[in-house]
NULUMDO-261169 format. One line per field, with one value per atom (N, C-alpha, C): residue number from 1; chain; atom name; x, y, z. Coordinates in steps of 0.02 Angstrom, whole numbers. Example, Ala and Ser with C-alpha at 12.3 -4.5 7.8 and 13.67 -1.06 7.14 Angstrom:
<recs>
k <- [1 1 1 2 2 2]
c <- [A A A A A A]
a <- [N CA C N CA C]
c1 <- [660 615 660 642 684 645]
c2 <- [-284 -225 -165 -112 -53 2]
c3 <- [390 390 390 354 357 394]
</recs>
This chain:
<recs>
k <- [1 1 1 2 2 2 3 3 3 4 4 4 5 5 5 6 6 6 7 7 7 8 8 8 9 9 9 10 10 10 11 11 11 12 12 12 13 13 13 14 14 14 15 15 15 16 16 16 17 17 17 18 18 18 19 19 19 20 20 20 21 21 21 22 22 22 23 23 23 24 24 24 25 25 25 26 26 26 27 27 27 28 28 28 29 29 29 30 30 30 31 31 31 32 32 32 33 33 33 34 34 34 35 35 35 36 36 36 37 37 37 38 38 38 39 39 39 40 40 40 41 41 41 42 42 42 43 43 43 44 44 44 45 45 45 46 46 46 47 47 47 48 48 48 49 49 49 50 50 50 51 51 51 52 52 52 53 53 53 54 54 54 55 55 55 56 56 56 57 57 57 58 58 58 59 59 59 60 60 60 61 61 61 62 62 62 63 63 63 64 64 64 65 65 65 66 66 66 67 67 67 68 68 68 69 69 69 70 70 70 71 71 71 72 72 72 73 73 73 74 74 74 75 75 75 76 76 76 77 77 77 78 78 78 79 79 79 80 80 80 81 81 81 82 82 82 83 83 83 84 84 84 85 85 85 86 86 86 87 87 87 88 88 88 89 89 89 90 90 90]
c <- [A A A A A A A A A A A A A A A A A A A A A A A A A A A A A A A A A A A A A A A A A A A A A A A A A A A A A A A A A A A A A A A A A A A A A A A A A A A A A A A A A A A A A A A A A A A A A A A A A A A A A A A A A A A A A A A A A A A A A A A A A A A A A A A A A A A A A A A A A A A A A A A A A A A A A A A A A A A A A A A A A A A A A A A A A A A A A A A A A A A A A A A A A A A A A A A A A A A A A A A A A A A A A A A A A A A A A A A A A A A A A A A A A A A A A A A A A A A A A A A A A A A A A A A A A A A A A A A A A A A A A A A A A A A A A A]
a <- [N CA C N CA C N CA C N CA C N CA C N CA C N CA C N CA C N CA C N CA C N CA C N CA C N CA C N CA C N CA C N CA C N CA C N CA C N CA C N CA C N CA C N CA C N CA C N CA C N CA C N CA C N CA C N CA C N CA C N CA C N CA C N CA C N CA C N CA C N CA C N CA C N CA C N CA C N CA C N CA C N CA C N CA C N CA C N CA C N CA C N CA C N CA C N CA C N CA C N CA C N CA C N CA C N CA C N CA C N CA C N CA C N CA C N CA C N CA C N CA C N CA C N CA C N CA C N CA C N CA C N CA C N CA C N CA C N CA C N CA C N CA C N CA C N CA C N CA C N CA C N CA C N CA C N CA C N CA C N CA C N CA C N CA C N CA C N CA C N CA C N CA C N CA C N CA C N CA C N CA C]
c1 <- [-9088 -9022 -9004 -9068 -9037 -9032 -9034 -9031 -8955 -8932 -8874 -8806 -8836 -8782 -8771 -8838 -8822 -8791 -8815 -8772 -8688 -8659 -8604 -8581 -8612 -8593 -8582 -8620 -8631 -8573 -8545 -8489 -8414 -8421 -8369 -8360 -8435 -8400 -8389 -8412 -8394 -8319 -8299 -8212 -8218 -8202 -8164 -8147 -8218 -8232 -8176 -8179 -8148 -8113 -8074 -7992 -7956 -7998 -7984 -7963 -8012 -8023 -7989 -7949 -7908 -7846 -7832 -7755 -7706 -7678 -7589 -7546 -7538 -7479 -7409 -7367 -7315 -7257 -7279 -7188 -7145 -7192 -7130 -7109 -7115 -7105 -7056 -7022 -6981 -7008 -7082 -7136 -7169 -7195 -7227 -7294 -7315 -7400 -7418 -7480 -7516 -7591 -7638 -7674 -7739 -7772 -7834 -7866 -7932 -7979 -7990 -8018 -7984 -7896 -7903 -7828 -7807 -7722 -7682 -7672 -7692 -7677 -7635 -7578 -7554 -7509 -7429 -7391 -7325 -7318 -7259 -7203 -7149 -7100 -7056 -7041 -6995 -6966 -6929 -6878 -6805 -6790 -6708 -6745 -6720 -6717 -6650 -6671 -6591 -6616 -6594 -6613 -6665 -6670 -6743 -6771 -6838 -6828 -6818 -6801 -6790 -6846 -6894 -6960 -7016 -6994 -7021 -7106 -7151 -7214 -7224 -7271 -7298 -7379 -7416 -7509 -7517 -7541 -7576 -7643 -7654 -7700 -7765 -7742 -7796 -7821 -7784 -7831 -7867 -7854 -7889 -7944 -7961 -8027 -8046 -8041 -8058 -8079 -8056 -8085 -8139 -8143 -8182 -8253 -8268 -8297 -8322 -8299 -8325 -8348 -8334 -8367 -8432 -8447 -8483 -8543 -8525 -8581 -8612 -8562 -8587 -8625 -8605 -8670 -8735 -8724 -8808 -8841 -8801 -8842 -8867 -8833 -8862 -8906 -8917 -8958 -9016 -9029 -9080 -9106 -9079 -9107 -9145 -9104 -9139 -9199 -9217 -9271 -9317 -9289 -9361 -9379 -9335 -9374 -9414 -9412 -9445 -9510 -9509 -9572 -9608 -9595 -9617 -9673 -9636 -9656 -9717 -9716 -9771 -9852]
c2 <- [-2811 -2838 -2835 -2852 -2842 -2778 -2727 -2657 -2651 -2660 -2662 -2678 -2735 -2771 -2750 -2700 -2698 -2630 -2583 -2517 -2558 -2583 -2607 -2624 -2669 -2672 -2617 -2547 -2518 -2474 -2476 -2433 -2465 -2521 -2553 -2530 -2522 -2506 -2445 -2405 -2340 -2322 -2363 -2323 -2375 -2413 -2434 -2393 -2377 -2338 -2270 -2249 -2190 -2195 -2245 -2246 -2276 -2301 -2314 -2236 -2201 -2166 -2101 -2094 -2051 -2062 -2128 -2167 -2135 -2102 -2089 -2126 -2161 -2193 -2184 -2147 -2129 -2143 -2228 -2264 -2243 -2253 -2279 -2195 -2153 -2085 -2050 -2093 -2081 -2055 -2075 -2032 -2071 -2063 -2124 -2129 -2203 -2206 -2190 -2148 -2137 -2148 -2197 -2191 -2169 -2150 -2151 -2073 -2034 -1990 -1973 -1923 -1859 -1865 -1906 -1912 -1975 -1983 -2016 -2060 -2122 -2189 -2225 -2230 -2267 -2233 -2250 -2223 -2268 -2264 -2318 -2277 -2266 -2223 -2263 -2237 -2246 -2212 -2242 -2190 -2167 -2117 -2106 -2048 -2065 -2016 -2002 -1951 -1928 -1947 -1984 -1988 -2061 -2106 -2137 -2173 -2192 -2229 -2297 -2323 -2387 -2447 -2440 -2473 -2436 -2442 -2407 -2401 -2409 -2418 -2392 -2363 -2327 -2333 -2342 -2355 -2307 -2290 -2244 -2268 -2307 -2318 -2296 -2241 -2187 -2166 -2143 -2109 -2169 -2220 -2276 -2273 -2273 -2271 -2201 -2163 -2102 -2093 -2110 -2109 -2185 -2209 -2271 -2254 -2226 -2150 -2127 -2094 -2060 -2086 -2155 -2199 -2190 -2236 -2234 -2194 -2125 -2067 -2063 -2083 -2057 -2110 -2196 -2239 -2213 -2196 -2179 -2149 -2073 -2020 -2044 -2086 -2123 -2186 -2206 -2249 -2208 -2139 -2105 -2077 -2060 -2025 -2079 -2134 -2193 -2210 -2222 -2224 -2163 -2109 -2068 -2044 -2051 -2085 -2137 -2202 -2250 -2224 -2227 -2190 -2146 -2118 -2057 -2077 -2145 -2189 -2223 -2254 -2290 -2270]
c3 <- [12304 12293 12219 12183 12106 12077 12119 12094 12123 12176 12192 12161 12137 12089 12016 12003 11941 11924 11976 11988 12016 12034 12050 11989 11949 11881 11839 11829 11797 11817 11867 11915 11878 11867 11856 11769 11753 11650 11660 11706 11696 11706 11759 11790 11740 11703 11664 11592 11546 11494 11525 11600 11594 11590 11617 11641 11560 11528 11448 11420 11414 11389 11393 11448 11455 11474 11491 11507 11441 11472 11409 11414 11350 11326 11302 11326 11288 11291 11328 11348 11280 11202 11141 11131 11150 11146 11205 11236 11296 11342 11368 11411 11463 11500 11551 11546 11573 11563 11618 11605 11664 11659 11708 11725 11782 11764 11795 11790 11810 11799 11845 11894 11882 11910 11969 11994 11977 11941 11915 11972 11953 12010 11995 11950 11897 11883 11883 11820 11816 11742 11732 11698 11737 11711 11642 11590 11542 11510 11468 11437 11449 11447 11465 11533 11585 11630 11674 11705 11756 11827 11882 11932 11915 11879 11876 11959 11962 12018 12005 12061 12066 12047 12045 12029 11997 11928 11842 11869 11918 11920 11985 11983 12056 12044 12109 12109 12162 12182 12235 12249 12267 12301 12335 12350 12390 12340 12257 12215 12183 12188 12169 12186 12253 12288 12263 12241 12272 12189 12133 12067 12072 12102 12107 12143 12185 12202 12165 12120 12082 12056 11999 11948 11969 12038 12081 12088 12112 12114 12030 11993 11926 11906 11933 11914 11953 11995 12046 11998 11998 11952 11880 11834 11792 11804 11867 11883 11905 11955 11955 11878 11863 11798 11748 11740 11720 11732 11804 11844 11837 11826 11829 11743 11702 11632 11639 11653 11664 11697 11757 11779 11733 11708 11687 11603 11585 11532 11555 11606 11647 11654]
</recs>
């Protein structure tokens, strides 16, 4: 159980660090924010547009999960690799 939790943890700095790390900011530039890695889960429209929509923010959900996923596979693989340094020290 405590290996569980701590890969769950480790899942959580990762989509976070990513979704930091590549989130564009360009409301003050007449541009929209968009987040998330590899697929955009997030975007907040601003600026002057033609047509705008009606509700400046859209989530997608599905890529939510689906970059959350990924965090995911990528904590394992850094949790195996972890583990077989360790071993390997022993």
């Amino acid at each position: 159980m405590k290996n569980v939790i701590q890969i769950l943890i480790l899942t959580i700095i990762i989509f976070v660090v990513i979704t930091l790390v590549t989130m564009k900011i360009e409301t003050p530039f007449d541009g929209n924010d968009t987040y998330g890695f590899p697929l955009t889960f997030h975007i907040k429209w601003s600026g002057m547009c033609f047509e705008c929509p009606e509700n400046p923010t859209e989530t997608y959900y599905g890529y939510l999960l689906i970059d959350f996923i990924i965090a995911f596979l990528i904590s394992i693989g850094i949790w195996k690799i972890f583990g077989k340094l360790k071993s390997k020290k022993s």
